[in-house]
N, C-alpha and C positions, 0 to 999 in steps of 0.2 A: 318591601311590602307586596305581597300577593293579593289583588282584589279583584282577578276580572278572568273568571273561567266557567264555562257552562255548565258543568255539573259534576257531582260530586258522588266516587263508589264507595259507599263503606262495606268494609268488613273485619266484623268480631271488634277487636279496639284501635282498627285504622281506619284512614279515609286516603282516598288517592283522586286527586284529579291533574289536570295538564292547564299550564297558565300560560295565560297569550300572551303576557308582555315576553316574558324571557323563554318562549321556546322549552318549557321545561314539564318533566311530569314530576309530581311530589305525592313524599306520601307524610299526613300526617296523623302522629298520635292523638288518638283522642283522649287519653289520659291525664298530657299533660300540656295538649296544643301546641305541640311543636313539630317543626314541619322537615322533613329530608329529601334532597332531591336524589333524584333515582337515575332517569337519564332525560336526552333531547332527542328530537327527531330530528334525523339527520339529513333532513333535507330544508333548506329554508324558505319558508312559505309566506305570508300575510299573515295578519293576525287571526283568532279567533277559529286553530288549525283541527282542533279535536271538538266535535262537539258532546260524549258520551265515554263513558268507561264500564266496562263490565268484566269481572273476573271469572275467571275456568280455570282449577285447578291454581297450577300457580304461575298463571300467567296472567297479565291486565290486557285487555282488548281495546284499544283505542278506534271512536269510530270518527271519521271523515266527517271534519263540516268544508275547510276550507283544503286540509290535506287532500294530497291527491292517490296516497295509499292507504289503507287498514295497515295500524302496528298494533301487532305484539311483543311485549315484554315481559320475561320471566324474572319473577322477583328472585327466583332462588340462584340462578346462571348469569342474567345480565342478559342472557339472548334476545334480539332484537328478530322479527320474523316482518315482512312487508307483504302487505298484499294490494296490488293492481284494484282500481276501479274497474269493471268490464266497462267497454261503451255501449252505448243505448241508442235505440231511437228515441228519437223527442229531444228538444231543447229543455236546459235547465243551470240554474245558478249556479257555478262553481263555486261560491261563497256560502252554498247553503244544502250542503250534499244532505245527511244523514240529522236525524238527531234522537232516534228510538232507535232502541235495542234490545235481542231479548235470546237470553242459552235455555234452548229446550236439547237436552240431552249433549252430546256430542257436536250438537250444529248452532251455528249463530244467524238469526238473520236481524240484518239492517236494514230499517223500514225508512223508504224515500222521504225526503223532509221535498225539497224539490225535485231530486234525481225520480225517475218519474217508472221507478221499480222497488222490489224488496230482492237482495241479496244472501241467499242462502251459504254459508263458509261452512265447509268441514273441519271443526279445529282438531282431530287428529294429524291429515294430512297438510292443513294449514295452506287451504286452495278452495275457489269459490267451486260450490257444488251445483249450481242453479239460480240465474237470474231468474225473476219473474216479471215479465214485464207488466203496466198497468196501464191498457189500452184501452181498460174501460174508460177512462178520464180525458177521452181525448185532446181536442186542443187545448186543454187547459194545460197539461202538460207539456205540451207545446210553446206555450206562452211564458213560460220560465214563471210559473205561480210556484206558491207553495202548496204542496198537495196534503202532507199530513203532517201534525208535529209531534204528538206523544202517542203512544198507542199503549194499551196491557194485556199482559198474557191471564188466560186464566182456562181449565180444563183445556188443553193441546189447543188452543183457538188464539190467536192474536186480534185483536181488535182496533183497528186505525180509526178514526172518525177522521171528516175531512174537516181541512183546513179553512175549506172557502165555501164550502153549503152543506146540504143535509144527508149527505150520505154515509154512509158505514162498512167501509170493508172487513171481511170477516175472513181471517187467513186458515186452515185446518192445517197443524202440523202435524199430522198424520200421514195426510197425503197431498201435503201443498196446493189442495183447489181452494179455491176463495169464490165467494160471492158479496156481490156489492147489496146491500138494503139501504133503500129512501125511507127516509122518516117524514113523519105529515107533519111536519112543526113547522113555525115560525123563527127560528134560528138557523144561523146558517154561520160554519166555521167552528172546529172543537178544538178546544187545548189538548183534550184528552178527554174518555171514558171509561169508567170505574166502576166495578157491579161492588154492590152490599146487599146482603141478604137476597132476596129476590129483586131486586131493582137495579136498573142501570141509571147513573148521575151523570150528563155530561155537563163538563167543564167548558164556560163561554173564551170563545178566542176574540170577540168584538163587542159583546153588550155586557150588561151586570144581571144577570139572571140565568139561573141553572135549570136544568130538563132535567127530570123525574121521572123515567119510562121504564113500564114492564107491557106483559103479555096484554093490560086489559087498558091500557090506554097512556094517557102522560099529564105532565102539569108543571108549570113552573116556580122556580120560587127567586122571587125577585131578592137583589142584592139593595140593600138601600144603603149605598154609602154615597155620601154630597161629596166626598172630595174630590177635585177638579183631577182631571183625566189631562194625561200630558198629548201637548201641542204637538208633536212629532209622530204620532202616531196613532192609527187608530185600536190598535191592540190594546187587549185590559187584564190579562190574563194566560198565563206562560205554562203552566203545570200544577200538581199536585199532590200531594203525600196522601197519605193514608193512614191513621191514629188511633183504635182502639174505636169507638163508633163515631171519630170526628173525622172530617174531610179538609184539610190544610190549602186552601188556594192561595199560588203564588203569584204576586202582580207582576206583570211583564211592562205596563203602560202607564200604569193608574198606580194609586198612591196607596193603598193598603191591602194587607194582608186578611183574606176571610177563611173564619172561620167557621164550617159546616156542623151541625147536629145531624147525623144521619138516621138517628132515631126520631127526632123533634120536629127536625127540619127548622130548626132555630139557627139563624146567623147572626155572629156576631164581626165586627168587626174590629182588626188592629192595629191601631195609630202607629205609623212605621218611621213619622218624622226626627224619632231618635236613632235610627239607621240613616234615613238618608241625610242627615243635617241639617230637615227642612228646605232641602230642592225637593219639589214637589211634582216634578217633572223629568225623575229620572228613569232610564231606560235600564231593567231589568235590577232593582233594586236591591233584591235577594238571588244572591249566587248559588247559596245553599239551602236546602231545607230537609233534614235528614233525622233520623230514629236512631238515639243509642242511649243503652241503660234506662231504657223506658221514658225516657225524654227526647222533646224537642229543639233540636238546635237550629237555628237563623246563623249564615254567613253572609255581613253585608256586601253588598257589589258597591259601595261606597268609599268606606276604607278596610274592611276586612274586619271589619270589628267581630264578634260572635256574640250569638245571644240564647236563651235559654227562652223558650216560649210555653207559658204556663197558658192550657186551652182550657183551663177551669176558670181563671180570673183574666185571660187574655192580656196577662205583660207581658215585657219583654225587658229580660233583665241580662246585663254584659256579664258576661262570665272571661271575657278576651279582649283588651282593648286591639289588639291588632294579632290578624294573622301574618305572621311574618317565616322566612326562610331563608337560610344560608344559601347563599349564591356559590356556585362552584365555578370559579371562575377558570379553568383549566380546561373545562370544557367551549373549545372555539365553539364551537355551534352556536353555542351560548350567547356567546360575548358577541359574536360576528352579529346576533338578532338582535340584541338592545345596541348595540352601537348604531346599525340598519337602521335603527327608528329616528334617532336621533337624541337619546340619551346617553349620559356618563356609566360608566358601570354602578357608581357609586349611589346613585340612584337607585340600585336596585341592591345591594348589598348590606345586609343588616345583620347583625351576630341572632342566632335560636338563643333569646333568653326570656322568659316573664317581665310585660311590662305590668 
């Protein structure tokens, strides 16, 4: 069973992500939910080694949470490409390098989750073409914080919000200068920010209440959901999709799924206690939250269940009692990481069929 991996790349009728129990990257069909493993990193690391995938051509971009290189893998050869971390000034979490990313043209950058820079890659030559370092942030980068977690691209502009107060880095991939903007708000920490129409919606990384800011001022709209916020953390809130005029937030902390009216500015909210089992307290609950065939699919971070999520009546209906994958067991890498942990192989070994 595969349940515990940071995010998921679709494309057209695949999805590929990389899973921290077994060291593996898969790719699965979404036609018929079944899953094929492709390869390992061949370096053995801790868990939780990739946080982000993004495709170029026909290669899958693997970006650095815990790893300590960028891999590339070509679906079509099997070729395996590594790319070095540059080092930095500043301290920062090796447990928590990257976790945005984004292919404008030819070049990739990975935006610091704590690594306390953005990394510009050439994927022609497949070698870093320019760190940038982010000295604005001083000691706080220093301090092994986390500085940004999701950022979006939108007209050659990258947009990071930060992690831990109210600023906004604004990256031009034109000509790689950035400028940081302070916002006058009362919030402080984003998941992420999101433009619709004329307006920008930040995503809260600490409270239940979203920002609504354009040219002519801001306003908030509060989240009203009672259910209790887990004990281990004060995060509430990890990411977001984006759905035709809805805004999909995903919980990181807290116990359900909102959803956004970005016309209305109506919230609704999605009892997720048949994802997580009713632990109400768990950490990062949804693995997945992704767009294919005009619908919304949920992959739980519980047991991998999947779900189909209707944002007109707000259920959520199993379309997959479990995501599961053929373990290839020939691959040492493999086996040498789930033994590492302290499991059987057999624990991890399921036949691809429909339950």
């Amino acid at each position: 069973m595969i349940n515990t991996f940071e995010n998921i790349c679709i494309e057209k009728d695949k999805g590929y992500f990389f899973s921290f129990e077994i060291n593996g990257l898969y790719e699965l069909n979404l036609k018929n939910w079944k899953c094929k493993f492709l390869t390992a990193y061949d370096k053995l690391n801790d868990e939780r080694l990739f946080s982000n995938i993004v495709k170029y051509k026909d290669w899958l971009v693997l970006i650095p949470m815990q790893a300590d290189k960028f891999m590339a893998y070509n679906l079509c050869s099997e070729e395996k490409i590594y790319i070095d971390i540059p080092v930095i000034s500043g301290r920062y979490k090796e447990s928590a390098k990257f976790l945005s990313a984004h292919i404008v043209g030819d070049k990739l950058y990975a935006i610091g989750h704590s690594y306390p820079g953005i990394i510009k890659i050439d994927l022609i030559k497949w070698n870093i073409e320019k760190v940038i370092e982010l000295s604005d942030f001083g000691n706080l980068t220093d301090d092994g914080k986390d500085i940004f977690r999701y950022s979006s691209y939108y007209d050659f502009k990258i947009i990071a919000p930060s992690a831990f107060d109210n600023k906004i880095l604004i990256l031009n991939t034109n000509d790689d200068q950035y400028q940081i903007k302070k916002m006058k708000i009362n919030l402080k920490g984003f998941a992420k920010i999101v433009k619709y129409k004329n307006k920008s919606i930040g995503i809260p990384l600490y409270e239940k209440k979203l920002i609504i800011f354009d040219e002519k001022g801001s306003q908030y709209v509060y989240i009203a959901d009672e259910s209790p916020d887990s004990y281990i953390s004060d995060f509430k809130y990890s990411n977001s999709l984006s759905y035709k005029n809805y805004e999909v937030i995903i919980p990181l902390c807290t116990s359900n799924i909102v959803i956004f009216n970005k016309d209305t500015y109506e919230i609704k909210i999605v009892d997720i206690k048949k994802i997580t089992n009713g632990y109400e307290h768990a950490i990062s609950p949804v693995r997945a939250c992704f767009e294919y065939n005009s619908n919304i699919y949920i992959i739980s971070g519980n047991n991998g269940e999947i779900f189909k999520l209707n944002c007109k009546n707000h259920e959520l209906i199993s379309v997959k009692k479990k995501l599961i994958a053929q373990f290839v067991d020939e691959r040492n890498a493999n086996k040498a990481f789930v033994e590492s942990r302290g499991y059987s192989i057999g624990d991890y070994i399921v036949d691809v069929m429909d339950m």
